[in-house]
C-alpha positions in Angstrom: 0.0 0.0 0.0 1.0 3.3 -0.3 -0.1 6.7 0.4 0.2 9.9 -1.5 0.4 13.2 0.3 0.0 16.3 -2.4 0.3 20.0 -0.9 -2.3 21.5 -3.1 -1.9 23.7 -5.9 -2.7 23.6 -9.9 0.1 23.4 -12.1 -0.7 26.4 -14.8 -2.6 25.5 -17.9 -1.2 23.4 -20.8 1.4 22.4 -18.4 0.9 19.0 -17.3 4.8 17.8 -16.5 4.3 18.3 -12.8 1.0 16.6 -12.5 2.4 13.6 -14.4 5.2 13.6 -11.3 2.8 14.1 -8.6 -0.2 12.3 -9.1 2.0 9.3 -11.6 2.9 7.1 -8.9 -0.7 7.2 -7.4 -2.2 6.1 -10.8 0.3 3.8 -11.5 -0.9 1.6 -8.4 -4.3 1.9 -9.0 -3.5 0.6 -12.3 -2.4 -2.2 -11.1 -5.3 -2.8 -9.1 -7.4 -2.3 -12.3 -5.7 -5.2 -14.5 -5.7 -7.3 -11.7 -9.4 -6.7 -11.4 -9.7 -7.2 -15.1 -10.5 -3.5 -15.8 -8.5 -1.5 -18.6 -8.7 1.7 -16.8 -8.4 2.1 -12.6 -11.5 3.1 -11.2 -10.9 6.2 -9.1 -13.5 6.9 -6.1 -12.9 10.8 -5.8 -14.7 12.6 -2.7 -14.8 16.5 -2.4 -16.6 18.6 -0.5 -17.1 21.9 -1.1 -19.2 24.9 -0.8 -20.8 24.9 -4.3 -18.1 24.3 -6.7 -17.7 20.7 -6.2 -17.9 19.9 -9.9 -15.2 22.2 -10.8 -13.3 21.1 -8.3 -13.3 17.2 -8.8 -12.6 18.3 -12.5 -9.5 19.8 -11.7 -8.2 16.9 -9.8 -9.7 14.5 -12.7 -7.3 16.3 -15.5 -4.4 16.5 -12.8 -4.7 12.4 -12.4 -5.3 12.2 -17.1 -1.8 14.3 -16.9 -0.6 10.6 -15.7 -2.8 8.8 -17.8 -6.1 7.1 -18.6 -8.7 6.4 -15.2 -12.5 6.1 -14.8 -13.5 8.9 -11.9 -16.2 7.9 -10.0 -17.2 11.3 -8.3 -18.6 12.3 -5.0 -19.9 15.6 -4.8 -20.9 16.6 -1.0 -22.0 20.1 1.0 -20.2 21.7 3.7 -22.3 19.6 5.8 -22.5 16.6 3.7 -21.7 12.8 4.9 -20.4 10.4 2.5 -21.4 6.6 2.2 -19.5 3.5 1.7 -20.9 3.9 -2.0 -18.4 6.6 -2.1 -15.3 4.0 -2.2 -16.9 0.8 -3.3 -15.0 -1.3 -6.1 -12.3 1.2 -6.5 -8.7 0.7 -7.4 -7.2 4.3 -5.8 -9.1 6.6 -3.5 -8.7 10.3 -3.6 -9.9 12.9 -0.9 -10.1 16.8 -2.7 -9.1 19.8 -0.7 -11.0 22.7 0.7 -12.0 22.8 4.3 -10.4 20.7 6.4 -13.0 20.7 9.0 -15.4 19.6 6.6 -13.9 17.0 5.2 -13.2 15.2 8.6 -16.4 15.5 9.6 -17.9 14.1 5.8 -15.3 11.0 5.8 -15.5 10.1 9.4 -18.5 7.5 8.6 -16.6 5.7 6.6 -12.6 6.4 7.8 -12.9 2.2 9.2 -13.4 1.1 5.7 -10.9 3.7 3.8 -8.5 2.0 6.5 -9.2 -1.8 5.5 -9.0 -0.8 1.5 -6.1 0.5 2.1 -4.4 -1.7 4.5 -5.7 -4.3 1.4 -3.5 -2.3 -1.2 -5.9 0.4 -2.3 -3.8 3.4 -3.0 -4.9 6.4 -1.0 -4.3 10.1 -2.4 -4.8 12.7 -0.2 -5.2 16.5 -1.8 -4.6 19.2 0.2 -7.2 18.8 3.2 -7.3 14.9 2.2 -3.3 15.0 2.5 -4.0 16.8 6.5 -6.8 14.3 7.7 -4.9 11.5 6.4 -3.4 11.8 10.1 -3.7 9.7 13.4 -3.6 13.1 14.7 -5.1 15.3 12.1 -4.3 19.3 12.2 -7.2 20.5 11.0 -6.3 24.4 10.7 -6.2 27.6 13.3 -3.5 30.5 13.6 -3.3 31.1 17.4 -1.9 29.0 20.7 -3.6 30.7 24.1 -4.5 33.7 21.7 -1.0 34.6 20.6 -0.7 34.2 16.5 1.6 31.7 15.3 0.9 31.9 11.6 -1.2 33.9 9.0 -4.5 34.5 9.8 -5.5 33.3 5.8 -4.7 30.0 6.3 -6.7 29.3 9.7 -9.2 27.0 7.8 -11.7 29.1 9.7 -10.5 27.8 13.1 -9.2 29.9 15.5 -7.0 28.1 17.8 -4.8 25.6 16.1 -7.0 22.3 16.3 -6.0 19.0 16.4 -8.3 16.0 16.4 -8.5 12.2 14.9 -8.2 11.4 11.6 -8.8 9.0 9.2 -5.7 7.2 10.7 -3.8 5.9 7.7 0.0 7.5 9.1 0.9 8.1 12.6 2.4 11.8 12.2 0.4 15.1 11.6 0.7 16.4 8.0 0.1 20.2 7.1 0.3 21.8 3.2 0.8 24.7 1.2 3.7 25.5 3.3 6.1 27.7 1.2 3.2 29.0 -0.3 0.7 29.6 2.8 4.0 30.2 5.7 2.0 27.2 7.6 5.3 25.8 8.7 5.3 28.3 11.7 2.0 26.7 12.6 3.5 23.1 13.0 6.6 24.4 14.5 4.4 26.7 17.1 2.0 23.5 17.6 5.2 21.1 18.3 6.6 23.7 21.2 3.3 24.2 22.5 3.2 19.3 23.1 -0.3 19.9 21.1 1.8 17.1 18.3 5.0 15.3 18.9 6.5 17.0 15.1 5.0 16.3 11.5 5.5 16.5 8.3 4.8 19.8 5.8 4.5 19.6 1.7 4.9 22.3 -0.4 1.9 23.0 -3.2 2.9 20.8 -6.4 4.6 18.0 -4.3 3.7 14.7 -3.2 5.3 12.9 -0.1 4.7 9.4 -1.1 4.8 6.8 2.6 5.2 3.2 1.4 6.0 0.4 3.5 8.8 1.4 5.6 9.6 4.1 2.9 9.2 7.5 2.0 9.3 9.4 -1.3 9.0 12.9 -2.7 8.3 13.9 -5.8 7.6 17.2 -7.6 8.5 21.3 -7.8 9.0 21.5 -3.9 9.6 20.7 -1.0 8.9 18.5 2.1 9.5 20.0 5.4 10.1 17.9 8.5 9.3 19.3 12.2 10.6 17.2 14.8 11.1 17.9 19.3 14.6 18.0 20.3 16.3 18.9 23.4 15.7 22.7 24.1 13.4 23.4 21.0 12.5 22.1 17.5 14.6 20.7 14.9 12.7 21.6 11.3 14.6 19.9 7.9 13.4 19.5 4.4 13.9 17.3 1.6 13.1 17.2 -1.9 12.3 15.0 -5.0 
């Protein structure tokens, strides 16, 4: 099994080479899940949730996955305060969670987090985009700029939360993922969160990049950059490494 972290972000139009890096390796494992199924094209269950441009948003990660190759989308579309179904994910070779609120998508994939788990502790590929790649978690960062009322990172980026908020996630890696972190400054955010014992360290993606976990492994691949938060002895120890 693997699991594919991406950190947001579009690549510009009529330029597909990144997508082909960052969402490749995803479809390549679903597409081996398709032949082995018999199918000629992976069957991709794709869940977003979004307030009103849900559509245009599964499109977008529908022609990010064709700048890999060929799949069969099966989209669901959900509210703010929608709940998806075991429907959503049935008979698919690769799972992938949109971005948007991360909030909201916890609370729409919690009903059926237990059987995202078992497909992909069976082999199901799992792609997480954005707010799919942050409740991926054990311990899912779900957004907020403050600690005890003192900002810790840009305001725009608070996922409508005001103190940075941590709760369970889907449960499919044991360290707490954030995104758009060259691009958003969210790294403080993990740092400040990592002082403060609310997470023991996680991991950060830059928009355009995967971080690819695999059994016992780890990957990047991609424009940026993956940053790595960690507690050591008087403070925090923050690295990053690359495709």
């Amino acid at each position: 099994m693997s699991i594919h972290l991406v950190g947001g972000g579009w690549a510009p139009e009529n330029d597909t080479e990144n997508d082909a890096a960052v969402f490749g390796p995803f479809l390549a494992e679903a597409a081996l899940r398709a032949t082995a199924a018999g199918r000629t094209d992976p069957r991709i269950a794709i869940i977003v949730v979004r307030n009103g441009d849900g559509d245009d948003h599964a499109a977008k990660l529908v022609a990010a996955l064709e700048a890999a190759g060929p799949l069969d989308p099966v989209i669901t579309s959900l509210a703010l305060d929608g709940l998806a179904t075991l429907l959503a994910v049935a008979d698919a070779d690769g799972i992938v969670i949109g971005g948007g609120l991360t909030p909201a998508y916890l609370t729409a994939v919690a009903p059926i987090a237990g059987e995202i788990r078992r497909q992909v502790a069976a082999g199901i590929p799992y792609l997480g985009y954005s707010a799919g790649a942050m409740i991926a978690a054990e311990r899912a960062l779900l957004g907020g700029w403050r600690i005890g009322g003192v900002p810790v990172s840009p305001q725009e980026a608070s996922e409508d939360l005001d103190e940075i908020t941590i709760e369970n996630g889907i449960g499919l890696l044991d360290v707490t993922v954030d995104v758009h972190v060259a691009q958003w400054g969210t790294l403080s955010r993990m740092v400040a969160a990592t002082e403060a014992g609310l997470i023991r360290g996680g991991l950060a993606v830059d928009e355009g990049t995967v971080l690819i976990v695999g059994q016992g492994t780890l990957g990047v691949a991609g424009a940026g950059s993956v940053w790595t938060v960690s507690e050591s002895e008087g403070g925090v120890l923050v690295s990053t490494f690359g495709a």
